[in-house]
C-alpha positions as CSV (number, residue, x, y, z in Angstrom):
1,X,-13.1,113.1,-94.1
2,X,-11.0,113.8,-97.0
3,X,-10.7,112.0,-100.2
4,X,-7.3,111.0,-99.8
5,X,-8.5,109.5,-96.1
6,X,-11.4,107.7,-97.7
7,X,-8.9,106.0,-100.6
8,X,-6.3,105.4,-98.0
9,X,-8.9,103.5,-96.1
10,X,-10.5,101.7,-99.1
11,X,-6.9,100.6,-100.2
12,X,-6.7,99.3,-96.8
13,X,-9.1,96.7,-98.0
14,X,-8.6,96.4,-101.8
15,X,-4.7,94.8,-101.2
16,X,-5.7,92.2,-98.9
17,X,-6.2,88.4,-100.0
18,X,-8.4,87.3,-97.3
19,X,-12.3,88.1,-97.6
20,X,-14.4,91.4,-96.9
21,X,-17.8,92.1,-96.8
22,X,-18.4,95.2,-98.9
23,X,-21.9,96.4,-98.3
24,X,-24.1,99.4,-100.0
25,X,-27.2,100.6,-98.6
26,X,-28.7,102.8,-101.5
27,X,-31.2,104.8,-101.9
28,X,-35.0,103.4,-101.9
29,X,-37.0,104.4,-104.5
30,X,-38.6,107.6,-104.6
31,X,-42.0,106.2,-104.0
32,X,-41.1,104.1,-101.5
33,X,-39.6,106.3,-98.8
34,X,-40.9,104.1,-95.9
35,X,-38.6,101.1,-96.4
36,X,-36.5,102.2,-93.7
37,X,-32.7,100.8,-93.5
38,X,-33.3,98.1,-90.7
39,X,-35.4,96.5,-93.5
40,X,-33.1,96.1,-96.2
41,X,-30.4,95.0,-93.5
42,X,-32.3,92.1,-93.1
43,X,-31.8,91.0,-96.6
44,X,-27.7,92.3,-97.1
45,X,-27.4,90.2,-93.8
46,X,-28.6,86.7,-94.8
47,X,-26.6,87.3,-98.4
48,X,-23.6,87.8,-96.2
49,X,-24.5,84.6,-95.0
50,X,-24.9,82.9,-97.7
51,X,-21.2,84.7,-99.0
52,X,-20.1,82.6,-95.6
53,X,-19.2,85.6,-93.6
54,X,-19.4,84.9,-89.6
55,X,-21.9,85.7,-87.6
56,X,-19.3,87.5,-85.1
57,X,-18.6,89.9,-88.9
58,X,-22.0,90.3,-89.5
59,X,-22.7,91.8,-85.7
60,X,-19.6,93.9,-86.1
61,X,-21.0,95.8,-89.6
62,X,-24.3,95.9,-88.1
63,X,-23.0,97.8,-85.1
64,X,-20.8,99.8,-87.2
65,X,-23.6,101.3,-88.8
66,X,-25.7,101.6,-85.9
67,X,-23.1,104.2,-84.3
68,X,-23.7,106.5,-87.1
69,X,-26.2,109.5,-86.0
70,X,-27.7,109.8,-88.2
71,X,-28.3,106.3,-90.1
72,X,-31.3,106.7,-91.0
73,X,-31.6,110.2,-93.0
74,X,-27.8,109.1,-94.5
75,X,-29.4,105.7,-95.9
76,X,-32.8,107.5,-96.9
77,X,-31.4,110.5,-99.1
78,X,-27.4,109.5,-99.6
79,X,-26.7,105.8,-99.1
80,X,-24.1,104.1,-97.3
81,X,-21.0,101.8,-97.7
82,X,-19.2,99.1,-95.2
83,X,-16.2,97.4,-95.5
84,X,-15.6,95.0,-92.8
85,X,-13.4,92.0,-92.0
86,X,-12.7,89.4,-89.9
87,X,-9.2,91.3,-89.3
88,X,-9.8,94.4,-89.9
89,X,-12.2,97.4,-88.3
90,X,-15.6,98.5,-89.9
91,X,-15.4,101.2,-91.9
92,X,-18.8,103.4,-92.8
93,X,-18.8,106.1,-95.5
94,X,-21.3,108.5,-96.6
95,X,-22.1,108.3,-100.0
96,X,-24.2,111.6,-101.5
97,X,-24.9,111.1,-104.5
98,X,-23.9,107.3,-105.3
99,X,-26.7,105.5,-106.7
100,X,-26.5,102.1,-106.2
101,X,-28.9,99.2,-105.3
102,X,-28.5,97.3,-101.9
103,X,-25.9,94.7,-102.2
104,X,-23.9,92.6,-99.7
105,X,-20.5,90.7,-101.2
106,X,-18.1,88.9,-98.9
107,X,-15.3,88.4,-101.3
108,X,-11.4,88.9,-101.7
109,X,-10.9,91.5,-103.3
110,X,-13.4,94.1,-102.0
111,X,-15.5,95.5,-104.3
112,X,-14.4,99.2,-103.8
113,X,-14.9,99.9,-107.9
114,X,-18.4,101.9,-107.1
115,X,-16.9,103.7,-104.2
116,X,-13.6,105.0,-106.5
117,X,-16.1,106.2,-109.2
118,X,-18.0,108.0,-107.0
119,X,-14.8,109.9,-105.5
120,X,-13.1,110.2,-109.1
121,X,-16.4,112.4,-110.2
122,X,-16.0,114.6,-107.1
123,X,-12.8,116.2,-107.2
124,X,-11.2,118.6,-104.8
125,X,-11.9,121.8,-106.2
126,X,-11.9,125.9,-104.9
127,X,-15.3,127.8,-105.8
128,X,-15.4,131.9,-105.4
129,X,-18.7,133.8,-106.1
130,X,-16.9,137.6,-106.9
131,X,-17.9,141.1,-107.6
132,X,-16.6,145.0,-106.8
133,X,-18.2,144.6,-102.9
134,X,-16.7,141.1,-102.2
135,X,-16.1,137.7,-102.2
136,X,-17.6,134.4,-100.9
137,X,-14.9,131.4,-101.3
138,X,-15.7,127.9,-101.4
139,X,-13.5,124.8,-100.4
140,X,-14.9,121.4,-101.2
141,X,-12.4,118.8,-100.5
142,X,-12.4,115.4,-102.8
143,X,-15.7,113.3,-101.3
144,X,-17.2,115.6,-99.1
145,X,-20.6,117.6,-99.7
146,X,-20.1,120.5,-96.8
147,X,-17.9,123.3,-97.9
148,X,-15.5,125.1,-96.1
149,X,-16.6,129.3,-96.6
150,X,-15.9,132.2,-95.5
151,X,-15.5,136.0,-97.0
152,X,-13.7,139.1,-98.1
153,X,-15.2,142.1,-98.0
154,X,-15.1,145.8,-99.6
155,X,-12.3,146.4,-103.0
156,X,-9.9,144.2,-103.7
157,X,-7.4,146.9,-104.6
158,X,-4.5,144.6,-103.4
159,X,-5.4,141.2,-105.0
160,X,-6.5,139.5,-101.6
161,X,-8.8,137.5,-102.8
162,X,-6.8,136.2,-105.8
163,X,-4.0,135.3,-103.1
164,X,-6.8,133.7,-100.9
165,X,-7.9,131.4,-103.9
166,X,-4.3,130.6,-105.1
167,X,-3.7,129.4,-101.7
168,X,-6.4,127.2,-100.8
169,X,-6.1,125.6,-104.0
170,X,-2.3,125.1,-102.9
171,X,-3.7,124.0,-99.8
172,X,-6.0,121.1,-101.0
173,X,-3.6,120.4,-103.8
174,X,-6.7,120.8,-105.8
175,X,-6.4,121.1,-109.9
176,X,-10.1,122.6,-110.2
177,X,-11.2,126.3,-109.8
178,X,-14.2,127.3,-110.3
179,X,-15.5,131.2,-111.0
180,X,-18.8,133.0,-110.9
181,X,-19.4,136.7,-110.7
182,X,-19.8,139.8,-112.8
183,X,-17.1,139.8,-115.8
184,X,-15.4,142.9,-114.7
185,X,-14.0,141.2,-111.5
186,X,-13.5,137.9,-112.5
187,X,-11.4,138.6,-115.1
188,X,-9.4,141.2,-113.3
189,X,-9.3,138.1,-110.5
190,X,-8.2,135.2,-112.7
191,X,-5.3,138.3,-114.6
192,X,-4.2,138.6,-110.6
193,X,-3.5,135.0,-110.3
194,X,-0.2,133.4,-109.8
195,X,1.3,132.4,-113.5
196,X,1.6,128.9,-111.8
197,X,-1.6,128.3,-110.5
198,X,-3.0,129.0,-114.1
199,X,-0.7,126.8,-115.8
200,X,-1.5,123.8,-113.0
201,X,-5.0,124.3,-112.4
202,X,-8.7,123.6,-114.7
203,X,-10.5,127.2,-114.5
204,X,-14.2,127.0,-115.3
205,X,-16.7,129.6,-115.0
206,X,-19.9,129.0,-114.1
207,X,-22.9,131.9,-113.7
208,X,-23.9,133.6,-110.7
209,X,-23.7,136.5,-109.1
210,X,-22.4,137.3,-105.2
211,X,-25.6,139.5,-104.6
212,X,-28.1,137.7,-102.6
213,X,-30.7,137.3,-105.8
214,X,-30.8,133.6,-105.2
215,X,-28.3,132.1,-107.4
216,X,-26.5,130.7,-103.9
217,X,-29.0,128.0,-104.0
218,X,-28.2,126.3,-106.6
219,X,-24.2,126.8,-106.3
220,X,-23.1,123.9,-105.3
221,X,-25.5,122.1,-107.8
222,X,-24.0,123.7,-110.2
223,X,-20.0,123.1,-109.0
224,X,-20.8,119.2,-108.5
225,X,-21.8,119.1,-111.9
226,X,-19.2,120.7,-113.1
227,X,-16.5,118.9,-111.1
228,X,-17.6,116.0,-112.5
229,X,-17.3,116.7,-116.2
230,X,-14.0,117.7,-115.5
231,X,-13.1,114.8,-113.2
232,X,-14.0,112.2,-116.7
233,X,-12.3,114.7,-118.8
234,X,-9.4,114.2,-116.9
235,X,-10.1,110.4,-116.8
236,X,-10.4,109.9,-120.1
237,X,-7.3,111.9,-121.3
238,X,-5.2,109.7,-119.2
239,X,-6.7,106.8,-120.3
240,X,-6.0,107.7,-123.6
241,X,-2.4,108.8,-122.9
242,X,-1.8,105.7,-121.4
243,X,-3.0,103.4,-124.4
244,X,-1.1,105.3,-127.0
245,X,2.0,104.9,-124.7
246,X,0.8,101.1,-124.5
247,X,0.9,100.9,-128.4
248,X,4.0,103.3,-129.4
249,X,6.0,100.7,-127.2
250,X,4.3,97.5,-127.0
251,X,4.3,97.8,-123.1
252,X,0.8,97.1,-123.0
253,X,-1.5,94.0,-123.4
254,X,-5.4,93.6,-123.9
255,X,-8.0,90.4,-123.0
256,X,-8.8,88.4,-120.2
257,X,-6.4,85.6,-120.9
258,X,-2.9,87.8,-121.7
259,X,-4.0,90.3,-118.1
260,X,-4.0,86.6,-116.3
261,X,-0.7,85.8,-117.6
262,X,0.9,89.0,-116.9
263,X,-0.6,89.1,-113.1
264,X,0.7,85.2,-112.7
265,X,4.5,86.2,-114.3
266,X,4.6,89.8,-112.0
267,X,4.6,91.8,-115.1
268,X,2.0,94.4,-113.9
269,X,2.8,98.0,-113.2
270,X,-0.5,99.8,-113.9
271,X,-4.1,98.4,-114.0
272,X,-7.0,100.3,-114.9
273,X,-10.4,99.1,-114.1
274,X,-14.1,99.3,-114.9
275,X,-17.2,97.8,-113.6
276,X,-18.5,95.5,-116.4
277,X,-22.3,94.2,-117.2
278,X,-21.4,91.0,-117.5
279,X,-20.6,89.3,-114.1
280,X,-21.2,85.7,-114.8
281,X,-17.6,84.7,-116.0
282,X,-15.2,82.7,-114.1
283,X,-11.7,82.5,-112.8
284,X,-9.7,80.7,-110.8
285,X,-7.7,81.3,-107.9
286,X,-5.2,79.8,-105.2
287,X,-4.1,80.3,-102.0
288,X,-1.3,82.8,-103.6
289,X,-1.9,86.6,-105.1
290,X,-0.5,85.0,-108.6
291,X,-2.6,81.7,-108.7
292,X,-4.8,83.3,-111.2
293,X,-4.9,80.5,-113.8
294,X,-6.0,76.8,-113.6
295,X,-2.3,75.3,-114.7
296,X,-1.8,71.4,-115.1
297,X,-4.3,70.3,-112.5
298,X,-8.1,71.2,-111.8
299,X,-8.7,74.5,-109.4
300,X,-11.0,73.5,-106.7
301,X,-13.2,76.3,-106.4
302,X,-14.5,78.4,-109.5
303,X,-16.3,81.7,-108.6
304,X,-18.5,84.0,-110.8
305,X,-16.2,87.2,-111.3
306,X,-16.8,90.6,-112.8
307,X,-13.9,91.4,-115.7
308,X,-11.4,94.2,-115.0
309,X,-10.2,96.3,-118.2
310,X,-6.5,97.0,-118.0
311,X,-3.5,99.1,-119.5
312,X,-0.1,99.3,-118.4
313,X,2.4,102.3,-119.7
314,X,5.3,100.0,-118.9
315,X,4.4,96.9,-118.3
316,X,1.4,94.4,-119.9
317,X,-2.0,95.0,-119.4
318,X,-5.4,94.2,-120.1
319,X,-8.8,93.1,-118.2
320,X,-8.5,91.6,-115.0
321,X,-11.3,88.8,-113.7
322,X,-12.0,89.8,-109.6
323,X,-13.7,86.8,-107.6
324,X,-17.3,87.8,-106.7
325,X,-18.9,84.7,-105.1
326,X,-22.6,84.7,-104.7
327,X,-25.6,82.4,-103.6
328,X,-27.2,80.3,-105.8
């Protein structure tokens, strides 16, 4: 599954209005290896329960999760995340890498923020391992922890493998490349790319070598973390383009109380988001997307929520409360 499948689908339950159960099966703790996933369900169940989620919803994630093959080593070593509503299918994604305790919501709006961190640090990116016999090449798409590989082999006297990178990374319209190799070829590699590529794409070099001297192993280590320094790089120079946009032309806005006022009046273009510390604050909310502020007369429900930080380029911005109801 690709990273722009996964976001299509999480959007698919972030726009809604109506409840979801968002679910995350973590990983246990090291030490305790034998707590095996049927356990814990029991638990993320009866919270789902106590959220008020159907018993006929409940069945539906619990089956969902059930069809994967292999459950239990996903749950164990990676974790696991369900979305899931009354309307809508189950939907079960592999999670390498997200750590996250086990948690069971049934709120509107999902609560996807976990999931979009975790695909924002794992960027598509194209990896080639390069020297004067050959090439390995490397395509990880956005999300996913299996690469697609294969080789070129003997002297790259025409540039193949310079063409092969520049179009995979076309290909997966990724912006990161990542080198390894002896110097010699790499630089006469990244000299043979397309001017375009260069100017579009983040190059990084990373050591290794294509001989089999056991640097492979720890490739892919090594790209993840790389791929994700880049990835909150990228973050944060957007973030800050976007706030010196937001205070050259006073299209922006800041606090709880001015981001409620520009949601309720349809002001809104961009919102950025975080997941806070602090979920015990409260807002209110109606029947409509806009009823996001108590008004004249007295809201008759009131739900913990978790703050949402905001910036618009264009229009005002600022944090953003998201109902997350829980059991007392």
């Amino acid at each position: 599954m690709t990273s722009q499948h996964m976001r299509e689908m999480v959007n698919e339950y972030l726009r809604p209005t109506d409840p979801v159960a968002s679910v995350y099966i973590g990983s246990p703790p090291v030490h305790d290896t034998g707590f095996r996933w049927t356990t814990r369900w029991g638990c993320l169940a009866d919270q789902l329960r106590c959220d008020g989620a159907e018993e006929a919803l409940i069945r539906a994630i619990e089956h969902a999760v059930l069809e994967e093959s292999t459950v239990e080593a996903a749950a164990d070593a990676t974790g696991l995340v369900v979305f899931a509503s009354e309307i809508r299918p189950s939907r079960v994604f592999h999670t390498p890498g997200l750590v996250h305790d086990d948690l069971a919501w049934f709120t509107a709006p999902a609560h996807v923020l976990p999931v979009v961190a975790w695909l924002q640090d794992r960027p598509s990116c194209v990896v080639v391992v390069t020297d004067q016999t050959g090439a390995d090449l490397h395509l990880l798409r956005g999300g996913s922890s299996a690469p697609e590989s294969w080789s070129v082999e003997g002297l790259d006297d025409e540039g193949a493998v310079a063409k092969a990178c520049a179009a995979a990374l076309d290909d997966l319209s990724a912006r990161l490349f990542v080198v390894s190799g002896d110097e010699h070829t790499v630089q006469l590699l990244l000299k043979r790319l397309p001017e375009l590529t260069k100017a579009t794409v983040t190059i990084r070099r990373i050591a290794g070598s294509h001989r089999h001297d056991g640097s492979q192993r720890s490739l892919f280590g090594r790209v993840a973390a790389v791929a994700r320094s880049v990835a909150r790089r990228w973050t944060a120079e957007i973030v800050a383009d976007l706030a010196e946009r937001c205070r050259a032309g006073g299209l922006g806005v800041e606090g709880t109380q001015a981001t409620l006022e520009a949601l309720a009046q349809r002001r809104v273009e961009t919102l950025l988001v975080e997941y806070p510390a602090d979920v015990s604050k409260a807002a209110w909310f109606g029947l409509r997307p806009t009823d996001v502020l108590p008004g004249e007369r007295v809201p008759p429900l009131s739900w913990p929520c978790a703050d949402v930080p905001g910036c618009w380029p264009t229009s005002p911005c600022a944090p953003l409360s998201s109902p997350v109801p829980r059991c007392e």
